[in-house]
N, C-alpha and C positions, 0 to 999 in steps of 0.2 A: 299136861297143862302148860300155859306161857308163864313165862320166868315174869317176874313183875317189870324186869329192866325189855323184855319184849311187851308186856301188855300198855307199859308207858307209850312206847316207839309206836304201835299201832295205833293210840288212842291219837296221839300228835299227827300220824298219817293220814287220819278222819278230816282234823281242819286244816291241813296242807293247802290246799288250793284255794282255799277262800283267804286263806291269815300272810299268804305270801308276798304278793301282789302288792295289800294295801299295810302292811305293818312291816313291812320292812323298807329304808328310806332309799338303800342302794340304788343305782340306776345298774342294771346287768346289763342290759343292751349295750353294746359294743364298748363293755367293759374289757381291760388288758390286766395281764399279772401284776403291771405296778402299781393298779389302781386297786385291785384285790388285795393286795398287801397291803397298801397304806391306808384301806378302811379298817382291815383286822387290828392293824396294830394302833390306831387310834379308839378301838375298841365302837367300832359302831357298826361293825358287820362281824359274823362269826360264821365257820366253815359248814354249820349246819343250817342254817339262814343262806346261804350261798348255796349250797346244794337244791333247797326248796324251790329257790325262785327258779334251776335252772329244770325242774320237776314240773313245775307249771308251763312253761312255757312247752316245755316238751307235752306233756298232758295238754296244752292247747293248740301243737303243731305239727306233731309224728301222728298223724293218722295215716288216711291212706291218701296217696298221691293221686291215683288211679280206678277207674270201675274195676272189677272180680269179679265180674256176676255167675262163673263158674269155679268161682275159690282163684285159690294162689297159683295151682297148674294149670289153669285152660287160660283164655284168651284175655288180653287186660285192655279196656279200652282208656286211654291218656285223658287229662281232663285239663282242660284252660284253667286257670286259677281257680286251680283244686286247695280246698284249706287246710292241706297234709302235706306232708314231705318223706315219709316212711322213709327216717333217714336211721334211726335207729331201731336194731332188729334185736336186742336182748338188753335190759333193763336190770342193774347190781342191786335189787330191792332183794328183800323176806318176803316170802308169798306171804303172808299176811297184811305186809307194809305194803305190797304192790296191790293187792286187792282191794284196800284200804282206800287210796287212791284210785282205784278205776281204773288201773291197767289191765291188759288182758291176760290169760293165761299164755299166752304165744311171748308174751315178753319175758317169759320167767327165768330165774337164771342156769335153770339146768332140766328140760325134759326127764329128765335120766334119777333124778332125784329133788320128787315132789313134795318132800319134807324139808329139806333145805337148813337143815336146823345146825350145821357144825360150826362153832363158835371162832373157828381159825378160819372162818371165810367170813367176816365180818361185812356188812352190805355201805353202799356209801354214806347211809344216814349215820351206821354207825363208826366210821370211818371218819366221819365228820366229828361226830360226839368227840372222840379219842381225841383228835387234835385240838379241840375246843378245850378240854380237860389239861391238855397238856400246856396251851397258851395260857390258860388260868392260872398253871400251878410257876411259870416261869417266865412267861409276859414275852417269851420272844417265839420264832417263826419255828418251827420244826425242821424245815428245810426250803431250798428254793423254788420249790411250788407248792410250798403250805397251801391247804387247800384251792389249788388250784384244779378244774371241773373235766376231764379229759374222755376223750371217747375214743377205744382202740378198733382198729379196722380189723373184722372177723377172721382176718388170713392170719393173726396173731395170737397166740395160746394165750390166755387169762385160767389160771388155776380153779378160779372162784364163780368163771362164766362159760357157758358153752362155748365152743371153738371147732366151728366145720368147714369153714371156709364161704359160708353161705349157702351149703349144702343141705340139705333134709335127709343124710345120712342115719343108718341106724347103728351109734357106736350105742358096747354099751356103756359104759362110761361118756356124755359127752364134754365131760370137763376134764381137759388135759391134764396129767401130775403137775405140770411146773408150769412159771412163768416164762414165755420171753424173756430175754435178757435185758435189751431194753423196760419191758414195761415193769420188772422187778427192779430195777435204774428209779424211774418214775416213783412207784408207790414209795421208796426209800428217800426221795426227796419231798415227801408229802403231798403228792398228789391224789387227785381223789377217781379213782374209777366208775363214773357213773354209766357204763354200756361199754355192746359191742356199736360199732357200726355196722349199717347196712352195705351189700356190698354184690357187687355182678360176683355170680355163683365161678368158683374158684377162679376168680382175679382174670373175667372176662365181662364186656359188656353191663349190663346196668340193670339184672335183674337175678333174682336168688329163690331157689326153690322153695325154701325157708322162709326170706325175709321179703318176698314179694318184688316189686318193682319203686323204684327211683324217681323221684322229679327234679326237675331244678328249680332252687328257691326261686329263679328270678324269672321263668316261664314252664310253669308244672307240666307243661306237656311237653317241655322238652328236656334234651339229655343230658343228666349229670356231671356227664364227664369220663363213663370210666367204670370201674371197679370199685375206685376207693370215693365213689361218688356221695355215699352218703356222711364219710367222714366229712369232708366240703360241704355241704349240706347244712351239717349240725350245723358247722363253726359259720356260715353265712348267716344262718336263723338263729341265733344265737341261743343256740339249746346246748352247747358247751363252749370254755373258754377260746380251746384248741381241740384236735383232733390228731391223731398217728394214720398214715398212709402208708401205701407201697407203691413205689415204679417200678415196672419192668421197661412200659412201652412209656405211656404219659399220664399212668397212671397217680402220680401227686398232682402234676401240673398242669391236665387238661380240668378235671376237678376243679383244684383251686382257681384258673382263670374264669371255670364257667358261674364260681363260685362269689366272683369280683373280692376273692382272699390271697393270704400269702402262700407258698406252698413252696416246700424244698426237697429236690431230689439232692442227697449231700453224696460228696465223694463215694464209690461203691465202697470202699474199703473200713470208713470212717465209723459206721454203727452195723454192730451186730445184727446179723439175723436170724438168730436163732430162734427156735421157737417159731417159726414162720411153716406154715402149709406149703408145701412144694418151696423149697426155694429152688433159682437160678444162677446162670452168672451173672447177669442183667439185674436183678432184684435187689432193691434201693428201698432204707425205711427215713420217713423224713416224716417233718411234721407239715401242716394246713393251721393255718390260724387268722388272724383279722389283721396283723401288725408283721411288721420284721423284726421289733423286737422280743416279740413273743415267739415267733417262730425260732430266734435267735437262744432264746433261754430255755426252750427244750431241748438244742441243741447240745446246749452246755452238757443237760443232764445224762442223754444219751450218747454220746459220743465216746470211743473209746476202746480201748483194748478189748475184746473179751477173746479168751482162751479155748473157748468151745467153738469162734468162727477164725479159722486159720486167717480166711481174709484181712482181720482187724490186724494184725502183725504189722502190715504197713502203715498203719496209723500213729503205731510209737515212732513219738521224738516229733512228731507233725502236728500236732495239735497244740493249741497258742495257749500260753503262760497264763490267760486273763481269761474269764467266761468271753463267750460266743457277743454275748450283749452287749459286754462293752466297745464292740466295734459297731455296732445297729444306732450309733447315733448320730443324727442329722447334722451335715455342715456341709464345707467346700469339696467339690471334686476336683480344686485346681491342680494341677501336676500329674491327674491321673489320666493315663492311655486307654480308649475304649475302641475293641474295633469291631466296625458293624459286619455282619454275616450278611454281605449283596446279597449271595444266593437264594436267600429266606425271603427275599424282599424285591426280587423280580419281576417286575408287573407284564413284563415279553414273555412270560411263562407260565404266568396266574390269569387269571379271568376275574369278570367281575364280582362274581364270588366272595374275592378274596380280596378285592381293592378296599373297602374300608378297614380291615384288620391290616393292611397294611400303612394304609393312611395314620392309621391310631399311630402305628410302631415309628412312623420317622417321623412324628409331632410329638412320642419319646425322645429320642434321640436329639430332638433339637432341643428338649427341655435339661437331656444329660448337658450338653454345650453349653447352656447358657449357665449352668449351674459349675462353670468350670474348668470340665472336662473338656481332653481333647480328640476329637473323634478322628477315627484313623478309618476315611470310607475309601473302598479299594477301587470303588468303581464296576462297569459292568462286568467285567472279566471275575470280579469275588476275590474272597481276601485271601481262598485256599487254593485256589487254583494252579499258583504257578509253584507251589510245594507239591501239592500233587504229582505235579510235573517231574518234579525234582524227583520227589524220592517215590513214590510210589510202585515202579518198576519192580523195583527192588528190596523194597518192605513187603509188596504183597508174592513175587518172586512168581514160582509155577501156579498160585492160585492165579493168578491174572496173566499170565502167558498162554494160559489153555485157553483165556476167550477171545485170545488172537491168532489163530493158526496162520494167517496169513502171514505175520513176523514168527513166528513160534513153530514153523512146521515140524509134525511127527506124524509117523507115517503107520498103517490100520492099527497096528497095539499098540500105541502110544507112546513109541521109541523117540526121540528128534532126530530129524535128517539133517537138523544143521547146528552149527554152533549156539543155544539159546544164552551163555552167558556172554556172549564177543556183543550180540545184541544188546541184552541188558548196561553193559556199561557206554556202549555207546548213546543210548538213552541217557542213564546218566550224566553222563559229559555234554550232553547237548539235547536239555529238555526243549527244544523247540521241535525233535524230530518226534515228540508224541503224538501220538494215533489219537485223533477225538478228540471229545471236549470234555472231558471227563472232571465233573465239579462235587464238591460235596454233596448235592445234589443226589446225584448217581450209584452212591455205593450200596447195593439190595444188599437184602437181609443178610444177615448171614444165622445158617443149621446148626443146630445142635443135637446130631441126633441121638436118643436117648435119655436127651434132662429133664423133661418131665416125669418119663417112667423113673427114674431117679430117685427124683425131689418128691415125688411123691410116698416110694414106697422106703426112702429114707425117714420121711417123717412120721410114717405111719408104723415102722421099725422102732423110732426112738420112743413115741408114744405109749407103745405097747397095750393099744384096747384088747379085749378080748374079742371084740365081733369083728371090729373094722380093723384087716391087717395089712393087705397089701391093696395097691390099685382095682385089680377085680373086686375082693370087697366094696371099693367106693362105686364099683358101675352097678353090679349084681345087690345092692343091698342099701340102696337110697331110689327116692322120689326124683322125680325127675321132671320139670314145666316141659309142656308142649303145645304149643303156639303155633300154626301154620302159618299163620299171618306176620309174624317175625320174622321175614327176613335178615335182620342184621345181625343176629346174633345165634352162633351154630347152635344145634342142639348139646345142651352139656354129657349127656351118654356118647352119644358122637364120639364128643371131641376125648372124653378120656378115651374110647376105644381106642381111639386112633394113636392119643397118646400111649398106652399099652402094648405098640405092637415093636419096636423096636427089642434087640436083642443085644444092640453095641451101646455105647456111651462113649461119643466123640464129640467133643467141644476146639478141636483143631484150629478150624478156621475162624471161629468167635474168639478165639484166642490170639490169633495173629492179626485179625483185623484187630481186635484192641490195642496191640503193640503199634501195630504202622498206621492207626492214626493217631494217636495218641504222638507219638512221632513228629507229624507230618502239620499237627494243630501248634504243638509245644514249640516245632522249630520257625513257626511262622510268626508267636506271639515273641519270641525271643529275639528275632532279627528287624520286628518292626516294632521293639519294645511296648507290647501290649501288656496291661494290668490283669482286664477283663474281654468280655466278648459281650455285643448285646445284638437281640433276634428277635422277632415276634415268638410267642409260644406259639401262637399257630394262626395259619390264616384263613379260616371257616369257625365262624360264632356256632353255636350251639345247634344242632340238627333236631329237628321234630323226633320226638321218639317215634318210633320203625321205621322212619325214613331212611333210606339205603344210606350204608357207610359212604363218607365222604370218597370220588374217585382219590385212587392211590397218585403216587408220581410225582418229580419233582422235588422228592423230597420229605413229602408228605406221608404221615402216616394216620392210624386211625384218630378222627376226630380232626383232622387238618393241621397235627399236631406236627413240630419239628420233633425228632427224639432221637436222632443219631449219635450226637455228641453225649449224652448223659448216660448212653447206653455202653459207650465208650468209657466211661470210669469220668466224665467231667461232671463236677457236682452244678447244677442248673437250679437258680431260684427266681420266680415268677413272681409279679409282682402287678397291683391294679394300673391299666393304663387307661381306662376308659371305657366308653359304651357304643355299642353303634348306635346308630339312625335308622339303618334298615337292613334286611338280611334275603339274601335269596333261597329256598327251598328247591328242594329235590320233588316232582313231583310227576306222576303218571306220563308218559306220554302217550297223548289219544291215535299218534299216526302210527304208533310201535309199540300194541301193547307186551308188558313185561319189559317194558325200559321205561328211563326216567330220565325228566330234563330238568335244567334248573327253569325256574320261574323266579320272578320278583321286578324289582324289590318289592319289598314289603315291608312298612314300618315296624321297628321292631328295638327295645331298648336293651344288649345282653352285653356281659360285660366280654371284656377283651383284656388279656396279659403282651406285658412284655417280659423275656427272659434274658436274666444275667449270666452269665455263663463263663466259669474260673479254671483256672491249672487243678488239678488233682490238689484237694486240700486247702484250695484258696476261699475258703467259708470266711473269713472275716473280712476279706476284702469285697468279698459279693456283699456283703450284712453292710458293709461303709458306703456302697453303689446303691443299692436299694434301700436304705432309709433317708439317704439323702434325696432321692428321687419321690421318696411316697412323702416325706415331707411337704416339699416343693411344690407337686400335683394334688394330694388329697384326691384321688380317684375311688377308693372305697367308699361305696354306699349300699348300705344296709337293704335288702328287699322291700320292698314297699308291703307286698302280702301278707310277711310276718313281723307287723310291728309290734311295740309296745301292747303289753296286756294293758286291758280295762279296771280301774280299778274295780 
């Protein structure tokens, strides 16, 4: 039988949707934590009344993005302003409260355990109660995000909520033992966990065996952004305050700009990652939100030491005296040095494609100037180029002497027939005798062979299911989507096979390209006394869902994104700069079929970012650059699709 404190809870879940809307006075739509705080504590909004509204709106806009007409794993047909966003894919309700409501059973908080009844997994309504109870009995906030509305992106453990990465895996257990480190940070400063997000099936592409496929708020047929596309999602359609992300590639940042929100990849070192599905060395948790100040005061709360990620060690003694927030407010950038990334913003190397995201980016930059700032533009040659020069020989040493035999001779095994370091310092002593053009631009990927097999079967180690144990587990013993018609996005069996077949773990050269550019950026901001760095996030808006990945080159990675430097241990925060006019598409060509040309333009309204970009651990100084800029501009605008409920 239900305990009378549940038969209450579900009886309230029955008029949820009807009594939210019109009896409560708040405005939630692109409300911020300082407006949530300063109604609770004038006593005219309370953390359970805040949860509700954010319950309806979600009840009137996480359906489905997309046609299924053969379920979750066959073919998804994309829909023009489709009146869903399937942005979130598990819901922290009681199955009775969630039934209550008209959720489905696909939202529940644990396949694994369809009674759901243990009282130290409290759901968000009741979560809410507590703090309501607790502001009653002492009139003041519980912590700095007293009831504030958050939704974690599924690559991150919730104790209380399924955690597979957006997999359709069969653990038996699917609720991990513990929290994240961060989002046990969060709950302890009063946050309210209302969901996973949805999320590209292990932090690839934009669609989950699980949690279906993605829209974007602001063209549902088109691409999210990413992986952590459905956190951006919420926080655009204001179905949560904020949202938690992960970058490896751009994955906070192509999200948030397609999202027209804020979104911070922060220092690699500076928040834990624990608790995270597969991690990397690349792998960055930050928040998505509507504000820099908001993005600024999660910051606060997650940042920091933790002992279980060796990484965070460099973070002691580097994190500022004051919350994060108090550097997110708007004024002068007079005295400060901003220096633009030419190479990002090369129109001799872009196409029209990309000339309006670029257009957006130096109609930023003259608003950073007028506000100020004094821009340090390097011209065609790029701001990095002649450091490259400099030191690059010699940072990257035999990895980049091999791709010059011509200077580097060794003869069939790979002995040198000639002096290679008499070369190398001569280089140094006289960068004008470098080989090429070699710009920021130009540094490919660099291997890791082995971190996936890893990260995976590290986390799958610490977790300890009983079904789901190593990597094979996850291929042999989950669902899997299969789409022919998807080209952009591999098949997820695939790719763990593929991830699975190594036997070493060498992260070598990910490691010393981290060192020599890190290097090679730090001695360029130091000699031309730069603050910050400013770049477009990327120069390709938003691609039709299946249309082929944006071409690579130049710089460019998936989604048109920049993401070299943040990959690199620079913490990178995004920020609204605008919208186009029009957009060109990728589309069939009739004279070659199985290729694709652009077309356009095409009228088209999607947003566009610019990104700030800091020394290792300069979060406050990006938070003083972008609030001052989103000030100034007011470039965030709400979707048009998901506005205001009806009363």
């Amino acid at each position: 039988m239900l305990s009378l404190r549940r038969l209450v809870l579900v009886v309230l879940a029955i008029g949820l949707l009807a009594s939210a809307a019109s009896a409560a006075p708040f405005n939630v739509e692109e409300t911020t934590i300082a407006k949530i705080h300063a109604a609770i504590l004038k006593k005219e909004l309370t953390s359970t009344e805040l949860v509700k509204l954010y319950l309806a709106r979600i009840k009137a806009y996480n359906g489905p993005s997309a046609e299924q007409p053969n379920g979750l794993l066959g073919p998804i047909v994309p829909v023009a302003n489709a009146k869903g966003l399937n942005a979130l894919s598990t819901l922290n309700l009681r199955p009775s409260t969630r039934k209550a409501m008209g959720f489905d059973d696909r939202k529940a908080r644990s396949m694994t355990d369809a009674v759901d009844a243990d009282p130290a997994m409290p759901d968000a309504l009741e979560v809410a109660a507590r703090l309501d109870a607790e502001f009653a009995k002492t009139g003041k906030l519980s912590g700095p995000l007293h009831g504030v509305v958050i939704a974690i992106k599924d690559q991150y453990d919730t104790f209380d909520l399924r955690t597979t990465s957006g997999a359709d895996a069969a653990y038996a257990n699917d609720r991990p033992p513990h929290d994240s480190t961060f989002v046990a940070r969060l709950r302890a400063a009063g946050a309210i966990i209302i969901g996973k997000a949805n999320m590209g099936e292990y932090a690839s592409g934009f669609r989950s065996s699980f949690g279906g496929i993605m829209g974007s708020a602001y063209a549902t047929d088109r691409n999210p952004g990413g992986s952590s596309g459905g956190s951006a999602t919420a926080v655009a359609a204001n179905l949560v305050t904020v949202a938690l992300a992960e970058e490896t590639g751009p994955s906070v940042r192509a999200p948030a700009q397609y999202a027209n929100a804020v979104g911070l990849a922060p220092t690699q070192e500076l928040v834990s990652r624990v608790g995270m599905v597969n991690i990397g060395l690349n792998t960055r948790t930050g928040p998505i939100a509507r504000t820099v100040e908001d993005a600024a005061r999660i910051l606060t709360v997650i940042a920091g030491y933790d002992p279980k990620d060796e990484m965070t060690a460099f973070a002691v003694g580097r994190t500022p005296d004051q919350p994060y927030e108090s550097f997110a407010q708007p004024g002068s950038l007079a005295g400060v040095r901003i220096g633009v990334i030419r190479e990002y913003l090369d129109k001799s190397v872009f196409g029209p494609a990309e000339a309006e995201n670029i257009a957006i980016a130096e109609r930023a930059i003259a608003d950073l100037k007028k506000l100020g700032a004094t821009i340090v533009d390097p011209g065609a040659e790029g701001l990095f180029t002649a450091y490259i020069k400099r030191y690059n020989p010699v940072l990257h040493n035999t990895t980049w002497t091999k791709l010059l035999p011509e200077l580097f001779p060794v003869d069939a095994k790979g002995k040198p027939t000639a002096d290679h370091i008499a070369k190398l310092v001569e280089l140094a002593t006289d960068p004008t005798k470098f080989p090429g053009k070699l710009t920021i631009r130009d540094f490919p990927a660099t291997p890791a062979d082995g971190e996936s097999k890893y990260g995976y079967n590290l986390y799958l180690k610490e977790r300890g299911d009983a079904n789901i144990r190593t990597l094979d587990d996850l291929i042999n013993k989950a669902n899997f989507y299969v789409d022919s018609s998807d080209q952009t996005v591999p098949p997820k069996k695939a790719t763990l096979e593929t991830a699975n077949k190594p036997l070493v773990y060498d992260t070598t050269l990910r490691l010393q390209r981290r060192f020599a550019i890190q290097q090679i950026v730090l001695q360029c901001m130091a000699e031309l006394k730069l603050d910050a760095l400013v770049a477009p996030t990327g120069v390709n808006p938003s691609r039709k869902l299946f249309a082929p990945v944006e071409p690579a080159g130049n710089g460019k990675g998936p989604y048109g994104m920049f993401t070299f430097l943040g990959q690199q241990g620079f913490p990178v925060l995004t920020v609204p700069a605008g919208f186009t006019t029009q957009v060109y598409d990728q589309v069939p060509d009739p004279a070659k079929p199985g290729n694709y040309i652009w077309a356009g333009p095409t009228p088209a309204k999607l947003p566009v970012g610019i990104d700030f970009i800091g020394r290792p651990f300069a979060e406050p100084t990006l938070f003083r650059l972008a609030a001052a800029y989103e000030k100034a501009t007011h470039h965030r605008t709400p979707p048009p699709l998901f506005g205001a409920l009806k009363p």
